[in-house]
mmCIF file of the C-alpha atoms, coordinates in Angstrom:
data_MODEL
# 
_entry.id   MODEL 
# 
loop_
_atom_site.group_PDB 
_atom_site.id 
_atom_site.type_symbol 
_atom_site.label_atom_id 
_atom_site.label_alt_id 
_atom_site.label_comp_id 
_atom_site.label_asym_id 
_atom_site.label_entity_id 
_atom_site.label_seq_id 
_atom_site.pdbx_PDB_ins_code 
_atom_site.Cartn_x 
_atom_site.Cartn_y 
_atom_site.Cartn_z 
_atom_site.occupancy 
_atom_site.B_iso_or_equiv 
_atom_site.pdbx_formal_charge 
_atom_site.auth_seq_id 
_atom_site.auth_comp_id 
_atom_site.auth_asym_id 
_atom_site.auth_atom_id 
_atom_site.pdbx_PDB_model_num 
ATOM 1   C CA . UNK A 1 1   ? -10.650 21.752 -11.010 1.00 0.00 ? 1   UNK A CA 1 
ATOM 2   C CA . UNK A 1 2   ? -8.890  23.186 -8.149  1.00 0.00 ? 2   UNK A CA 1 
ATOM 3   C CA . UNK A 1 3   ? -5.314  25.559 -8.219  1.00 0.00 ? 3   UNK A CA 1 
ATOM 4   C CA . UNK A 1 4   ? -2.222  24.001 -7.341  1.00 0.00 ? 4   UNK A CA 1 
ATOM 5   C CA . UNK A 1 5   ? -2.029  24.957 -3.666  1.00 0.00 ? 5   UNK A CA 1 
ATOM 6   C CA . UNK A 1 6   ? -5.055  22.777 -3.628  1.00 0.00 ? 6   UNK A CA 1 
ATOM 7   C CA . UNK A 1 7   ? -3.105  19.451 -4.861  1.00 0.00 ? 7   UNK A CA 1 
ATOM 8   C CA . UNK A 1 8   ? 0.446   20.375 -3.846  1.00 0.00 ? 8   UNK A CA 1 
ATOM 9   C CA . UNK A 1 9   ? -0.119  21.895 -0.622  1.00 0.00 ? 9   UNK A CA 1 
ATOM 10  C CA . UNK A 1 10  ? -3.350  20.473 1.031   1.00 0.00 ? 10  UNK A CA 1 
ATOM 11  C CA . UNK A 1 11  ? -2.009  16.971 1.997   1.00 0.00 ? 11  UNK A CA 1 
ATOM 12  C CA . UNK A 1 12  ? 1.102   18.418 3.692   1.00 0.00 ? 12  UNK A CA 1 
ATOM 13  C CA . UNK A 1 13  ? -1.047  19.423 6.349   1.00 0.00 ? 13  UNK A CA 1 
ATOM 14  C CA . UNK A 1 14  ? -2.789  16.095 6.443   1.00 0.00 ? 14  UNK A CA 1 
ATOM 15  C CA . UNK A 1 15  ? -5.896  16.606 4.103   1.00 0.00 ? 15  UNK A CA 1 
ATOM 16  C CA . UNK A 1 16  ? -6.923  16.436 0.896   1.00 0.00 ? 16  UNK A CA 1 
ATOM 17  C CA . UNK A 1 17  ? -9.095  18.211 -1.181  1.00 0.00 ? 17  UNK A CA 1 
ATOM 18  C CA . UNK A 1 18  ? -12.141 15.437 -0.785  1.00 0.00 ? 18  UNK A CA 1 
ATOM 19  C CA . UNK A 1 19  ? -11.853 15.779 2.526   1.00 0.00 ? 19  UNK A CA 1 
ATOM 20  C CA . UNK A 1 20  ? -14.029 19.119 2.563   1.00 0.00 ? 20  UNK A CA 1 
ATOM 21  C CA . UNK A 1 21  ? -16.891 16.884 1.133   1.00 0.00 ? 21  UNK A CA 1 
ATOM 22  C CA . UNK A 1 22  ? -19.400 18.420 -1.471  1.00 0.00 ? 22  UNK A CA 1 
ATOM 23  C CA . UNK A 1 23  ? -21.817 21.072 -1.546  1.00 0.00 ? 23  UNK A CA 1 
ATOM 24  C CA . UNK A 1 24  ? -24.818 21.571 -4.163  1.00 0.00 ? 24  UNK A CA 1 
ATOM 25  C CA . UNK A 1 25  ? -22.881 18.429 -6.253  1.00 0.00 ? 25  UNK A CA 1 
ATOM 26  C CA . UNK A 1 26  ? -19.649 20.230 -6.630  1.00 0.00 ? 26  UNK A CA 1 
ATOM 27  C CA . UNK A 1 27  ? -16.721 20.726 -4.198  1.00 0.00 ? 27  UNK A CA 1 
ATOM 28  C CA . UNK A 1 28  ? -17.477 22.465 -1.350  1.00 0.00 ? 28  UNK A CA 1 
ATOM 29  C CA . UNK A 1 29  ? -13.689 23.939 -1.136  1.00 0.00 ? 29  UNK A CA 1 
ATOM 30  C CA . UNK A 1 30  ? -13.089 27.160 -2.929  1.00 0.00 ? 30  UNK A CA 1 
ATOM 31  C CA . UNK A 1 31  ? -9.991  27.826 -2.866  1.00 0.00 ? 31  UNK A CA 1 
ATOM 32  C CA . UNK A 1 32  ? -6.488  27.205 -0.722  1.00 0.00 ? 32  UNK A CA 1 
ATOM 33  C CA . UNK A 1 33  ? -4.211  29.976 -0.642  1.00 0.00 ? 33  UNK A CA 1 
ATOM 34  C CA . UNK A 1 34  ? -0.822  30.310 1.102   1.00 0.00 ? 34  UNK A CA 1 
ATOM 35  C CA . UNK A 1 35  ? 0.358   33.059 3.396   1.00 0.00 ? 35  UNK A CA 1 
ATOM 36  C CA . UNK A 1 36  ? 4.193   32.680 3.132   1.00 0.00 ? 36  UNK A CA 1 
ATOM 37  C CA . UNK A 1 37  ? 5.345   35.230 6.004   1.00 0.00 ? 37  UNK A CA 1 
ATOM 38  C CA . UNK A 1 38  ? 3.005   32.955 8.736   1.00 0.00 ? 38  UNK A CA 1 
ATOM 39  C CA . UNK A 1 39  ? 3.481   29.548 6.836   1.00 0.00 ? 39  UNK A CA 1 
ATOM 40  C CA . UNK A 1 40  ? -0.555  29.445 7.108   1.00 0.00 ? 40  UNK A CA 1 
ATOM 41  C CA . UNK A 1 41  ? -2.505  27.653 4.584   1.00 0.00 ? 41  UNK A CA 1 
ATOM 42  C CA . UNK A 1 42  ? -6.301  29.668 4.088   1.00 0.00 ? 42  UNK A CA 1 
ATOM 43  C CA . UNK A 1 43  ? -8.880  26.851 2.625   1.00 0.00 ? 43  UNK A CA 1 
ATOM 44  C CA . UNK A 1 44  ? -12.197 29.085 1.706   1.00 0.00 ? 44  UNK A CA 1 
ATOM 45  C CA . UNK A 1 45  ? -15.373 26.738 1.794   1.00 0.00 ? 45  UNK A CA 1 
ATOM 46  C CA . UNK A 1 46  ? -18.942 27.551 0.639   1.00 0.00 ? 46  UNK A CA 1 
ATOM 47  C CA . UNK A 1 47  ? -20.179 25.507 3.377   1.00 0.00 ? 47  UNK A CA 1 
ATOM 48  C CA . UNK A 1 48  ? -18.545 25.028 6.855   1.00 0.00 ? 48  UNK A CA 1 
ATOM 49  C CA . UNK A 1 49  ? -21.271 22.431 7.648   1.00 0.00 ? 49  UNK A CA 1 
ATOM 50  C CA . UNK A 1 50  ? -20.752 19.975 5.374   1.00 0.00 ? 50  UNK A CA 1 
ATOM 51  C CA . UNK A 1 51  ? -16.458 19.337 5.989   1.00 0.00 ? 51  UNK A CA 1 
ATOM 52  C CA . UNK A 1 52  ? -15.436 15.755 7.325   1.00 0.00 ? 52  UNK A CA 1 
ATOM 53  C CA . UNK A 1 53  ? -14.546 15.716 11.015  1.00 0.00 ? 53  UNK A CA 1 
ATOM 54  C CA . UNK A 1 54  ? -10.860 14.431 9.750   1.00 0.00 ? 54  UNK A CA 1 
ATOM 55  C CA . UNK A 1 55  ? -10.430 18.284 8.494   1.00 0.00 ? 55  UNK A CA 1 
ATOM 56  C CA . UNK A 1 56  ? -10.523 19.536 12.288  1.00 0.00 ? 56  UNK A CA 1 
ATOM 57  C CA . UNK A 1 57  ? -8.817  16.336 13.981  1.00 0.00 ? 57  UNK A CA 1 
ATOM 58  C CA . UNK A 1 58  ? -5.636  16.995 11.899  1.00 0.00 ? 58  UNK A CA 1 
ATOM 59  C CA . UNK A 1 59  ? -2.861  18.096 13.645  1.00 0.00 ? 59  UNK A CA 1 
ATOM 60  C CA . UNK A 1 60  ? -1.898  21.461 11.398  1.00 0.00 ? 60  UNK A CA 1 
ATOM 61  C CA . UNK A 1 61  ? -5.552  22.916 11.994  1.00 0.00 ? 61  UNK A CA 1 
ATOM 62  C CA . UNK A 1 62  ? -4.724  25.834 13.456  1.00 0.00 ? 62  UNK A CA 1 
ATOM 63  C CA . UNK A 1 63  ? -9.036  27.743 13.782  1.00 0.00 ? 63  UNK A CA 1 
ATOM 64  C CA . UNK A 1 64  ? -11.687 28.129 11.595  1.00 0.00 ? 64  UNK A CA 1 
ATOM 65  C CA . UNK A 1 65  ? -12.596 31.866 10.746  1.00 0.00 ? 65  UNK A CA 1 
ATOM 66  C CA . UNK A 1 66  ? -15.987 32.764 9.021   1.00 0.00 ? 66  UNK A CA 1 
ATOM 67  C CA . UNK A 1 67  ? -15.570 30.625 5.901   1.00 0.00 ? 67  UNK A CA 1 
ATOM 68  C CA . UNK A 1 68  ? -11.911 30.195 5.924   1.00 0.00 ? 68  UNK A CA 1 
ATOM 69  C CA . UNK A 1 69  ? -10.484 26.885 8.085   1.00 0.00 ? 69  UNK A CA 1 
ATOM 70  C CA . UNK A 1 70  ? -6.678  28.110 8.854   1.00 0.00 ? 70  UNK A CA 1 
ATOM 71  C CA . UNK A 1 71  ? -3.843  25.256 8.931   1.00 0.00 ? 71  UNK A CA 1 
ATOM 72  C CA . UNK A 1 72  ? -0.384  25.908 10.077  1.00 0.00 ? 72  UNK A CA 1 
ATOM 73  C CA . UNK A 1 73  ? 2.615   24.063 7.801   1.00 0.00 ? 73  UNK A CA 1 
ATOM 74  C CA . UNK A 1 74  ? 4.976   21.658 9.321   1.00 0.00 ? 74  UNK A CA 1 
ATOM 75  C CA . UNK A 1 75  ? 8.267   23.461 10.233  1.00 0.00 ? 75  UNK A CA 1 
ATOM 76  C CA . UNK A 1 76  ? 9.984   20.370 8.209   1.00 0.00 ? 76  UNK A CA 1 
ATOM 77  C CA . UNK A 1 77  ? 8.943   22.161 4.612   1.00 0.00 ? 77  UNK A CA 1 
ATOM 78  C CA . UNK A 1 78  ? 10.854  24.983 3.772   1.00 0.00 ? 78  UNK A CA 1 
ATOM 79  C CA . UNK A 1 79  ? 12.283  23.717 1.061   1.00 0.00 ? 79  UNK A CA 1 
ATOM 80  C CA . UNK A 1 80  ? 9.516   22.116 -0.470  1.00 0.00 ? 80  UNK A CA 1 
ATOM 81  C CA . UNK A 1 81  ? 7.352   25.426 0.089   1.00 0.00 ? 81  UNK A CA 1 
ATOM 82  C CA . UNK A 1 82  ? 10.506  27.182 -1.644  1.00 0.00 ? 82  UNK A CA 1 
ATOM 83  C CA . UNK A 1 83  ? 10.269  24.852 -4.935  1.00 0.00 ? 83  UNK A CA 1 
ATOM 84  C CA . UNK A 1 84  ? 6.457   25.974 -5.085  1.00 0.00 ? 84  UNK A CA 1 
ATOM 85  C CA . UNK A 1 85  ? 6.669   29.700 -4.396  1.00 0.00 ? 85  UNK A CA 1 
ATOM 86  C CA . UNK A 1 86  ? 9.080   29.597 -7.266  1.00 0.00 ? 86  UNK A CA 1 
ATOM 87  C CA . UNK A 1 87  ? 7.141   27.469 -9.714  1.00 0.00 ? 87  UNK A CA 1 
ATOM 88  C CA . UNK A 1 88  ? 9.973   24.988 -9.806  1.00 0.00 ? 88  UNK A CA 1 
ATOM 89  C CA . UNK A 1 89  ? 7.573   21.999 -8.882  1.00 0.00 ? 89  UNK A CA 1 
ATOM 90  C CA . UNK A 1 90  ? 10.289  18.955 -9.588  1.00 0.00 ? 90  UNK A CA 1 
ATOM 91  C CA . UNK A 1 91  ? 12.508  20.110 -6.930  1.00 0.00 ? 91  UNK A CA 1 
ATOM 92  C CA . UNK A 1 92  ? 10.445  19.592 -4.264  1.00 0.00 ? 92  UNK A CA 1 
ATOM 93  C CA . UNK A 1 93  ? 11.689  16.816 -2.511  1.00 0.00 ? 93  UNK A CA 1 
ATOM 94  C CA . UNK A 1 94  ? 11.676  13.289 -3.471  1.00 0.00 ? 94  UNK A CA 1 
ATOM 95  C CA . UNK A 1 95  ? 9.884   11.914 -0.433  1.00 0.00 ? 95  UNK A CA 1 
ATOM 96  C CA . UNK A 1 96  ? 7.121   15.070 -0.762  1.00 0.00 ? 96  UNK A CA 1 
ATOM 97  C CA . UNK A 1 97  ? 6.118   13.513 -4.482  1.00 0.00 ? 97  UNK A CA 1 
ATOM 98  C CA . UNK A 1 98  ? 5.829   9.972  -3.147  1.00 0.00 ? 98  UNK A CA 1 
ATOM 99  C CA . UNK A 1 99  ? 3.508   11.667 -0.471  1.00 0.00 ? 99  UNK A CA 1 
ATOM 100 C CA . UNK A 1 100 ? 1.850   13.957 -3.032  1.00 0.00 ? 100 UNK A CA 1 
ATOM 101 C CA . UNK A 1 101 ? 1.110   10.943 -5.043  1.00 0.00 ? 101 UNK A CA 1 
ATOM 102 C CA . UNK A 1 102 ? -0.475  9.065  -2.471  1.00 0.00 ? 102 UNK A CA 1 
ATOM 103 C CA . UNK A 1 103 ? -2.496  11.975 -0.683  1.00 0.00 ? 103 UNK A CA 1 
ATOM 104 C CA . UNK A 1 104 ? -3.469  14.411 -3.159  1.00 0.00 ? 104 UNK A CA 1 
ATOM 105 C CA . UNK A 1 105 ? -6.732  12.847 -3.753  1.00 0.00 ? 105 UNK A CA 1 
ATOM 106 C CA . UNK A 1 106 ? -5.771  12.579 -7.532  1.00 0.00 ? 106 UNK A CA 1 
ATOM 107 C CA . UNK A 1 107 ? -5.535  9.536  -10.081 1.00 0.00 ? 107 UNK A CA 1 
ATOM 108 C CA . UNK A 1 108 ? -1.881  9.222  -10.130 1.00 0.00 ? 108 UNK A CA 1 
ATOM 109 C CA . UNK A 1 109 ? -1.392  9.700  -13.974 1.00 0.00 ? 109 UNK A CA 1 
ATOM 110 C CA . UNK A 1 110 ? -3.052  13.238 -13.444 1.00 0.00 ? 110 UNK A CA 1 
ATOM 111 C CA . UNK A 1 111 ? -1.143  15.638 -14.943 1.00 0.00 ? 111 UNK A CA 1 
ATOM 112 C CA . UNK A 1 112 ? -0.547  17.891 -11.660 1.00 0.00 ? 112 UNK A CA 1 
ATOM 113 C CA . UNK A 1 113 ? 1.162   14.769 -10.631 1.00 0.00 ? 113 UNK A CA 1 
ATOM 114 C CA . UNK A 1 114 ? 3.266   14.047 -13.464 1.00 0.00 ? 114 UNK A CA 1 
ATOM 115 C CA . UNK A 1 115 ? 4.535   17.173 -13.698 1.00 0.00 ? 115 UNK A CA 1 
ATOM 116 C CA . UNK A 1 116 ? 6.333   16.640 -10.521 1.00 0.00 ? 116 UNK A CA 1 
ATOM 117 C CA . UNK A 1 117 ? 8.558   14.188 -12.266 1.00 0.00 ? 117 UNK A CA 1 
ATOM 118 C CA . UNK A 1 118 ? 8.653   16.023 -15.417 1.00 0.00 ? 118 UNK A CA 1 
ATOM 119 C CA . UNK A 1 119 ? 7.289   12.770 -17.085 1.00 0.00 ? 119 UNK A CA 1 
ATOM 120 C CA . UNK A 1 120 ? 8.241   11.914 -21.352 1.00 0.00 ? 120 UNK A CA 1 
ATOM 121 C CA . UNK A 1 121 ? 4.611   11.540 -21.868 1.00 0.00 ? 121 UNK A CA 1 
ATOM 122 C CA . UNK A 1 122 ? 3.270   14.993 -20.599 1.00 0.00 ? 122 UNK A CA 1 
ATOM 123 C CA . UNK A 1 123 ? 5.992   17.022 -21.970 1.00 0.00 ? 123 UNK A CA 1 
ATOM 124 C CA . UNK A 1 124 ? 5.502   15.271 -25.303 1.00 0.00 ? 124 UNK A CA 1 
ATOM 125 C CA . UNK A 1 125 ? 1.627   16.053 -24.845 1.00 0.00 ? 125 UNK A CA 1 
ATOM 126 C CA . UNK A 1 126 ? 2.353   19.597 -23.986 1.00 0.00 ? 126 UNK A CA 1 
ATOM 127 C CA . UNK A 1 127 ? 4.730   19.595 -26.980 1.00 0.00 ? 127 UNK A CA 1 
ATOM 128 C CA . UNK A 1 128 ? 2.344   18.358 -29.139 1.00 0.00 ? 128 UNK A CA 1 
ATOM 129 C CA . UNK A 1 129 ? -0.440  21.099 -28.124 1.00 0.00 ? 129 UNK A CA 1 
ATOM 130 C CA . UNK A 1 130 ? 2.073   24.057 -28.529 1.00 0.00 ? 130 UNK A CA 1 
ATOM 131 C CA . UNK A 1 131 ? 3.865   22.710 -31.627 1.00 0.00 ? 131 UNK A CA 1 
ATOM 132 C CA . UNK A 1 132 ? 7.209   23.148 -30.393 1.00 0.00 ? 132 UNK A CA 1 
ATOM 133 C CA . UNK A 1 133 ? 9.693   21.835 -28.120 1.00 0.00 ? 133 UNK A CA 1 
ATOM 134 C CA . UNK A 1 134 ? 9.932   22.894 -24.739 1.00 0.00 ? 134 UNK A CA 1 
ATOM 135 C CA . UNK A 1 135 ? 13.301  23.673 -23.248 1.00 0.00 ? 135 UNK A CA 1 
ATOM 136 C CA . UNK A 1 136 ? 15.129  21.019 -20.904 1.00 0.00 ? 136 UNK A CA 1 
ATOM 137 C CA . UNK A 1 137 ? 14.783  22.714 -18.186 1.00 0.00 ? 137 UNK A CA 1 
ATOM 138 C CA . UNK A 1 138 ? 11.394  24.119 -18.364 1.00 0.00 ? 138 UNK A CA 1 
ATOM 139 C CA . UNK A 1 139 ? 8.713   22.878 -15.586 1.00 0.00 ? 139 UNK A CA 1 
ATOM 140 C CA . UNK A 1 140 ? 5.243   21.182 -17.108 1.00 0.00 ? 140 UNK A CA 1 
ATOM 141 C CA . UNK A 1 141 ? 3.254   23.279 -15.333 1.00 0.00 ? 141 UNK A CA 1 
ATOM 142 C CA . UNK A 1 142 ? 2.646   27.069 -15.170 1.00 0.00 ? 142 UNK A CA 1 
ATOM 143 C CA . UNK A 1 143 ? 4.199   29.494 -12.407 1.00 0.00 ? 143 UNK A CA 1 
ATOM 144 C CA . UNK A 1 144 ? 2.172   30.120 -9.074  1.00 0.00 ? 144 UNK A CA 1 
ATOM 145 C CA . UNK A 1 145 ? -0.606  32.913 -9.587  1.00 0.00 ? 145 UNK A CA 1 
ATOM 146 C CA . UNK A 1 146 ? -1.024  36.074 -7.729  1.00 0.00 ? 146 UNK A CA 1 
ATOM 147 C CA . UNK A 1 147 ? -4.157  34.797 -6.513  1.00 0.00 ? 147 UNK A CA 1 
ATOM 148 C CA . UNK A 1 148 ? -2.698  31.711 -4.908  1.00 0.00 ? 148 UNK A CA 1 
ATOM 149 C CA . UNK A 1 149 ? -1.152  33.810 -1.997  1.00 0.00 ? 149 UNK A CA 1 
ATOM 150 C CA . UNK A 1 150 ? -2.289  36.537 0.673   1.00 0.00 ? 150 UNK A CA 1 
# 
């Protein structure tokens, strides 16, 4: 399974996470992390060879660099890329989850997705696995990592 940048971030600049194809029967993307101060998104592949031409004919590529393929974000995103620096996932934007659910590459009762929504049935899951109720307020899914950004 891939980090969060991978589901939430990807399709905003027009891929998804199948789009890098597959490498030795497992996903030939790494890892997608985020540089906030240049709104770049960093996709590290183990094999530049084997990505789908619709990777490069997006409109966000911005170069490839060894094993890295660099994407630029849409200017249009600050907020959402505000809601997912911060962890708080079901702010981002109503129109950004419809899109999420539709491009992410993911079956959309996955629980990356439904924690956009903050569905009943995950946080009773998640309730279930802890043993206690969560707060109210409290997102479905974990904060960003350290690792996520550069």
């Amino acid at each position: 399974m891939h980090d969060l940048p991978t589901y939430y971030l990807l399709p905003l600049v027009g891929v998804n996470f199948k789009d890098f194809g597959t490498y030795h029967q497992g996903s030939n993307l790494i890892s997608t992390k985020i540089n906030i101060k240049t709104l770049k998104l960093i996709c590290n592949v183990k094999n530049i060879r084997s990505i789908h031409q619709k990777v490069y004919e997006t409109k966000q590529f911005s170069m490839e660099e060894g094993d890295n393929l660099i994407f630029n974000f849409p200017s249009n995103l600050p907020q959402t890329l505000n809601a997912f620096v911060k962890g708080k996932y079901s702010t981002i934007p109503r129109a950004i989850k419809k899109y999420l659910f539709e491009n992410s590459g993911l079956p959309r009762n996955h629980d990356v997705l439904l924690a956009l929504n903050k569905t009943a049935s995950l946080r009773e899951r998640l309730e279930d696995q802890i043993g206690e109720a969560l707060p109210k307020d409290a997102e479905l899914l974990s904060v960003p990592e350290e690792k996520w950004f550069t």
